[in-house]
C-alpha positions in Angstrom: 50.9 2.5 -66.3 51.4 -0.3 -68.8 48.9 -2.5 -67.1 46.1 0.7 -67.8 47.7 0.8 -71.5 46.8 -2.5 -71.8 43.4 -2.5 -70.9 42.5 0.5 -72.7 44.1 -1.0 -75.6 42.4 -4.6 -75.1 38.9 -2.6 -74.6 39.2 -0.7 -77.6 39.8 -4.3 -80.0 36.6 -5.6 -77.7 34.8 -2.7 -78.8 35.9 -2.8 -82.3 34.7 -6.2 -82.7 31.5 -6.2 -80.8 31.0 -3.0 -83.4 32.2 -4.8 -86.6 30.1 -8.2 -85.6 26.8 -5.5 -85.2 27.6 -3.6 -88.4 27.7 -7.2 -90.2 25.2 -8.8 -89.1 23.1 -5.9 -88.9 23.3 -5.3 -92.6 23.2 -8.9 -93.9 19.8 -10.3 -91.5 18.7 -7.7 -88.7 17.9 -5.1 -91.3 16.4 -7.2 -93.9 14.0 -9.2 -91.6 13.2 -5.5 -90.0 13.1 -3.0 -93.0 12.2 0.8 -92.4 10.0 3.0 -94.8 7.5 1.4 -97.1 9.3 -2.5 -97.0 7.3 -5.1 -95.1 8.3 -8.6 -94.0 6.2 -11.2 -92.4 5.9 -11.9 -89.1 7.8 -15.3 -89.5 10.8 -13.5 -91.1 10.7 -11.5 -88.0 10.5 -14.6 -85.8 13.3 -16.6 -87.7 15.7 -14.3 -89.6 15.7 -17.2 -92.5 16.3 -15.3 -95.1 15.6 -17.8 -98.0 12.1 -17.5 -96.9 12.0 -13.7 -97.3 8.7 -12.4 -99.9 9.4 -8.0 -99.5 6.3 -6.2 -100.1 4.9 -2.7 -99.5 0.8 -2.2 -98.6 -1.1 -1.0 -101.5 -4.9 -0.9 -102.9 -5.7 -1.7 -106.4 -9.3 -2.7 -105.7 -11.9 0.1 -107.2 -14.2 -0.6 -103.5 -12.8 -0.4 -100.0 -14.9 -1.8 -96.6 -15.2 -0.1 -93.7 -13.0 0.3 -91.2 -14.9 0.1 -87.6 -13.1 3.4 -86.2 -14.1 5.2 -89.4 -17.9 4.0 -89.3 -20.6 6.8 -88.7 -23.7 5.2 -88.3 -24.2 4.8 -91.9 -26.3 1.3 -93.2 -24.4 -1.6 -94.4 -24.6 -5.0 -96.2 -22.2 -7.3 -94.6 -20.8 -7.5 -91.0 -17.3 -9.4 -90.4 -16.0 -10.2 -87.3 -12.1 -11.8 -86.8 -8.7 -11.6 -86.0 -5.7 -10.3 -87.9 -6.8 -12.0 -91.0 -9.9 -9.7 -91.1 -7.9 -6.7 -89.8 -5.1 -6.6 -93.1 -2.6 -8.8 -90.8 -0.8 -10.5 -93.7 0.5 -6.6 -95.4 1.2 -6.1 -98.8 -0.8 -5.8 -101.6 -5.0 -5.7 -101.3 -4.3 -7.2 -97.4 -8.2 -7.1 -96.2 -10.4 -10.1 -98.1 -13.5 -7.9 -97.1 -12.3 -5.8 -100.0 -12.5 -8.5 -102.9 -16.0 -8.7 -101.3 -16.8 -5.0 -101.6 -15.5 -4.9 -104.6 -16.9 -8.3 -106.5 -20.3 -7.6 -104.7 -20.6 -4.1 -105.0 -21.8 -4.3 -101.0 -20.9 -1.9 -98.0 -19.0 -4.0 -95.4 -18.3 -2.8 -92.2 -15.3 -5.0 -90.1 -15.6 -4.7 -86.3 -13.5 -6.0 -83.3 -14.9 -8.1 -80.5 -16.7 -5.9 -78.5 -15.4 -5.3 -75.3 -16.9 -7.5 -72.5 -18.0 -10.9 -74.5 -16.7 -13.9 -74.4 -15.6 -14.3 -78.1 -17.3 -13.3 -81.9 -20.4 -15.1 -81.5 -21.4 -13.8 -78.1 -20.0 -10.4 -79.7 -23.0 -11.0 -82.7 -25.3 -11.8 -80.2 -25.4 -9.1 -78.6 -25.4 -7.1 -81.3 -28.7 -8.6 -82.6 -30.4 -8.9 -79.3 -30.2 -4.5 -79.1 -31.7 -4.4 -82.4 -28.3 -2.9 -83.5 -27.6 -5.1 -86.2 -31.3 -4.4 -87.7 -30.6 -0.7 -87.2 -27.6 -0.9 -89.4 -29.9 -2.9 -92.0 -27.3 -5.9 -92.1 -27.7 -9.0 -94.2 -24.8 -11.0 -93.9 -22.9 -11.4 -90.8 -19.6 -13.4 -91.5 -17.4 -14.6 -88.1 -13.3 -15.5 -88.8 -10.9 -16.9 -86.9 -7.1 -18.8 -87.7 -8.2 -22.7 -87.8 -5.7 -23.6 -84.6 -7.2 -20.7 -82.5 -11.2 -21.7 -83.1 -11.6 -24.1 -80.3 -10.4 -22.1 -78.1 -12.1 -19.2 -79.4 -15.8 -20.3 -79.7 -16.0 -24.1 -78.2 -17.0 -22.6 -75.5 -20.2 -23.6 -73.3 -20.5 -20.8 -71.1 -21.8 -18.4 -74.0 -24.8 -15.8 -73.5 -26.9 -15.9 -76.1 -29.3 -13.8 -74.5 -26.7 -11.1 -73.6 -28.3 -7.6 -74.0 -27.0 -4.0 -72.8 -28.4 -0.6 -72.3 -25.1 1.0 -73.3 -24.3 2.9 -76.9 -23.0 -0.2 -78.8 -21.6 2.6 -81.7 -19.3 3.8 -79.2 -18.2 0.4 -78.2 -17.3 0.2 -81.8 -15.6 3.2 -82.9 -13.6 3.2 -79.9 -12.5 -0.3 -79.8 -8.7 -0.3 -79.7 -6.9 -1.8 -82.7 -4.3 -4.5 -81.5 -3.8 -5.2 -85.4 -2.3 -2.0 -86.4 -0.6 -0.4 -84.2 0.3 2.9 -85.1 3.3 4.3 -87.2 5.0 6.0 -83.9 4.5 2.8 -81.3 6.2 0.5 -83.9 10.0 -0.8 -82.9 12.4 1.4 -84.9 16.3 -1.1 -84.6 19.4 0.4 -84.3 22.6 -1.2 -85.6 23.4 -2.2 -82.1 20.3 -4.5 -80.4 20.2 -7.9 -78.9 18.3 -9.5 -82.3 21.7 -9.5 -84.3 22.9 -12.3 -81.2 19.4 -14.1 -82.2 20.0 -13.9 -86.0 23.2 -15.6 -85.6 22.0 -18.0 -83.2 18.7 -18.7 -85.0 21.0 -19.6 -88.6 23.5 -21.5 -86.9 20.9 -23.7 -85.5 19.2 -24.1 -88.9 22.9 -24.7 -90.5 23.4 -27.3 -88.0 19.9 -29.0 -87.3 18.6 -29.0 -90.6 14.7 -29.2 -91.6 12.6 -29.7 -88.7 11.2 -27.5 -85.5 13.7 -24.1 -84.7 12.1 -23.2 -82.1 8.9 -21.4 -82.0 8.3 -22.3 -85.9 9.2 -25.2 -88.5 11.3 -25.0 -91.4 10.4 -28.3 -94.4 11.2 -28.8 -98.0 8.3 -29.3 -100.0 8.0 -31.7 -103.1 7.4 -28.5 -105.6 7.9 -25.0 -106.0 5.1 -23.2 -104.3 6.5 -19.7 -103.1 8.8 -17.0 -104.7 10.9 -16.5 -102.1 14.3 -17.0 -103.0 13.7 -21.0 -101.2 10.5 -21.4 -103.2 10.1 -24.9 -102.3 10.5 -24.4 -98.6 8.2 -23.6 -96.0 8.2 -22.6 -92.5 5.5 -22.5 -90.3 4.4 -22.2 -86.7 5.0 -24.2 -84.1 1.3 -24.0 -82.9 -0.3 -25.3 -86.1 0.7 -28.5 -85.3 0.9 -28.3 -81.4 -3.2 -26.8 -81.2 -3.9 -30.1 -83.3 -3.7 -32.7 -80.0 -7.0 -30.2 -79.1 -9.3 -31.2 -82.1 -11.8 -33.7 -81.4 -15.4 -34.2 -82.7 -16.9 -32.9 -79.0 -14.8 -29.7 -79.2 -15.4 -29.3 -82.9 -19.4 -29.7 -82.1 -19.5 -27.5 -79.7 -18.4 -24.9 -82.1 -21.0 -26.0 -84.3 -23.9 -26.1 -82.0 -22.9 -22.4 -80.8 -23.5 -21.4 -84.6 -26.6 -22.9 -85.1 -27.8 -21.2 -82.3 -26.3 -17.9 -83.1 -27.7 -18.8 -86.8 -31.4 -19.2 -85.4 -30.9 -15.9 -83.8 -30.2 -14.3 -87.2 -32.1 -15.8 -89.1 -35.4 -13.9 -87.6 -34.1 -11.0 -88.4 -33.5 -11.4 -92.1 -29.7 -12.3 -91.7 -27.4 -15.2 -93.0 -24.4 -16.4 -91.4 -21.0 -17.2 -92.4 -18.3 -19.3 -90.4 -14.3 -18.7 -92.0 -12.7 -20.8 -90.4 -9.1 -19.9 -91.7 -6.9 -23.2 -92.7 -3.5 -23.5 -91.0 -0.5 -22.6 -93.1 0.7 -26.2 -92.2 -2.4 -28.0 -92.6 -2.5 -26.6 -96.3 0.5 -27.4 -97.5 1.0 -30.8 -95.4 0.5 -32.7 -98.8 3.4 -30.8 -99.9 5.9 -31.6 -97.2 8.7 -34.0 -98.0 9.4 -35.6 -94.7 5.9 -35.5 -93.0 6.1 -37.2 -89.8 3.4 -35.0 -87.9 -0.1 -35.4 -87.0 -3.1 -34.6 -89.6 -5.7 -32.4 -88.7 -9.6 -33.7 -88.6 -11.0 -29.6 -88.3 -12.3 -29.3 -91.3 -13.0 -33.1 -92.4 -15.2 -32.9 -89.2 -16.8 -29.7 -89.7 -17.7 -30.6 -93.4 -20.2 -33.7 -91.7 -22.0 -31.5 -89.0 -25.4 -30.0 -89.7 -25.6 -26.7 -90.6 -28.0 -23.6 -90.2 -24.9 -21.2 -91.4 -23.0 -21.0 -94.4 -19.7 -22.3 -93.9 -17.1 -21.2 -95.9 -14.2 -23.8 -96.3 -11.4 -22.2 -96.8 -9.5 -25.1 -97.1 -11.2 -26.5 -99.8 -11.2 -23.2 -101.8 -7.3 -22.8 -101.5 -6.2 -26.3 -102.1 -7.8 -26.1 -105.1 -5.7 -23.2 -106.3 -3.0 -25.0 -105.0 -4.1 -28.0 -107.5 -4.0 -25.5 -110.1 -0.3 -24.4 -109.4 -0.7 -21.4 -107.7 1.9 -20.2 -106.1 2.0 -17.6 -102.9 -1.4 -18.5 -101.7 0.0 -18.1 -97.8 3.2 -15.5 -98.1 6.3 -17.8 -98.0 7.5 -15.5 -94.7 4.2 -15.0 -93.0 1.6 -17.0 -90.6 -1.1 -15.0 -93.3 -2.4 -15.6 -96.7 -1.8 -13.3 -99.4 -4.2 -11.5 -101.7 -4.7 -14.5 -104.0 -6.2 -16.5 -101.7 -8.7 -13.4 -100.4 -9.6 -13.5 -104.0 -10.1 -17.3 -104.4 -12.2 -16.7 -100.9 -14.3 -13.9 -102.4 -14.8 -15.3 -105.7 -16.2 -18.9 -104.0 -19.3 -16.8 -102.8 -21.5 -17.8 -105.5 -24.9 -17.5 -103.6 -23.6 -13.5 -103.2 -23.5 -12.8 -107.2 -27.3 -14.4 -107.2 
């Protein structure tokens, strides 16, 4: 009987612990990397539960024009056609989150933003197809602009195996609409965290390894100290990263980077006979825009856009490097979100704003 006394009572202080440590740890990282209601966090927060890097914002639109969503289209004729990942599908949150906006709204233009349609290769053969069907004519575009995140473009579109000629018979407008949306998930399929979960063991793990390592890779990501103050997250002059903006790097080379190239120009020529112009957004690694900025540099630069900026061009290619470093030159601060793999509205303005030939 006293042996069963014990253990009860021995199971009870187990339990009250294991409770308390939840309850703490709960309230001062699990809950603030994962907040509930309107309170959004980036992804990186979510990845590293670093606190210091922490930039809270809720999604709002303060821009008097709005583009297109592509399960909202109906057939209706547009201006400009983008094409991307989750920087052209409002990945980043918070305030203004889609650049096509700042275009709709600077430009006055109807933009439509569709996902890769189902069955290509990548964007371009996406376009492609959508020009070959007459599709693109039908919906009287004029601008066609492709995106993708700098270290996932080789990948992406230096590829060598594309169909330019691709054609179908089936109702591309359904392929559109119905196109399901990896970006944003809905409000009912999103992870809702109790007090007691497995991420309040990572959160601890995660800080002790940062309290212990110091600067340097964690893991999936990178934390550094930068020279200056170039966030407003309570660490404004720290940055952290993904561990695949510099690891995707060892992939650039002038034959890959070409490749890319050559596949626009031909996807260019295509458009260009029917009245359109094309656009290549390239979007710049968090890393390799701020990599200036780090204290203790020791990795590898990337060539991506020094290359790119050399190659012959029958598209319009928008360096979005360029464009940001120079509001970085001008002391900008939050032109990536300090907790997030995204950029922020600033630079989605800087972006629309560079698009002088547009105001002509």
């Amino acid at each position: 009987m006293k042996t069963y006394k014990k253990f009860v009572f021995f199971l009870f202080i187990f339990l009250l612990c294991a409770l308390l440590f939840h309850s703490v740890v709960y309230t001062l990282y699990t809950e603030k990397v994962n907040p509930t209601g309107e309170k959004l966090v980036g992804d990186l927060a979510r990845s590293s539960y670093y606190l210091g890097i922490i930039y809270p914002r809720k999604n709002e639109n303060t821009l008097p024009k709005q583009h297109i969503k592509f399960n909202l289209y109906k057939r209706q004729k547009v201006d400009f056609l983008t094409i991307g990942d989750s920087f052209s599908n409002g990945g980043g949150y918070g305030r203004n989150r889609y650049y096509q906006d700042y275009f709709a709204s600077t430009f006055e233009m109807d933009i439509l933003n569709i996902l890769q349609i189902p069955k290509t290769k990548n964007y371009i053969e996406s376009i492609a197809l959508l020009a070959n069907t007459g599709y693109l004519k039908e919906m009287g575009v004029k601008y066609v602009l492709i995106e993708t995140i700098q270290r996932l473009a080789l990948e992406r579109l230096a590829v060598s195996t594309i169909n330019f000629d691709i054609n179908t018979t089936d109702d591309l407008y359904e392929k559109i609409i119905l196109t399901k949306d990896i970006y944003n998930p809905p409000e009912e399929l999103k992870n809702k965290i109790g007090m007691v979960n497995n991420l309040n063991i990572n959160a601890v793990l995660y800080n002790a390894q940062f309290s212990f390592k110091g600067y340097g890779k964690q893991g999936s990501y990178y934390i550094e100290k930068l020279n200056r103050e170039l966030f407003s997250s309570p660490k404004s002059s720290e940055i952290i990263f993904y561990h695949d903006d510099i690891r995707k790097i060892s992939a650039e080379n002038e034959k890959n980077i070409k490749l890319i190239n050559d596949n626009l120009n031909t996807l260019a020529s295509i458009l260009k006979t029917q009245g359109i112009t094309l656009y290549f957004m390239p979007v710049v690694d968090k890393y390799n825009l701020y990599r200036e900025n780090i204290v203790s540099n020791k990795y590898k630069a990337s060539i991506f856009f020094e290359y790119f900026r050399t190659l012959p061009k029958q598209y319009k290619f928008v360096d979005t490097k360029a464009i940001l470093l120079k509001e970085l030159d001008k002391g900008s601060k939050d032109i990536f979100y300090s907790d997030d793999t995204h950029w922020s509205y600033k630079a989605s303005e800087a972006i629309a704003n560079s698009f002088i030939e547009l105001k002509k």
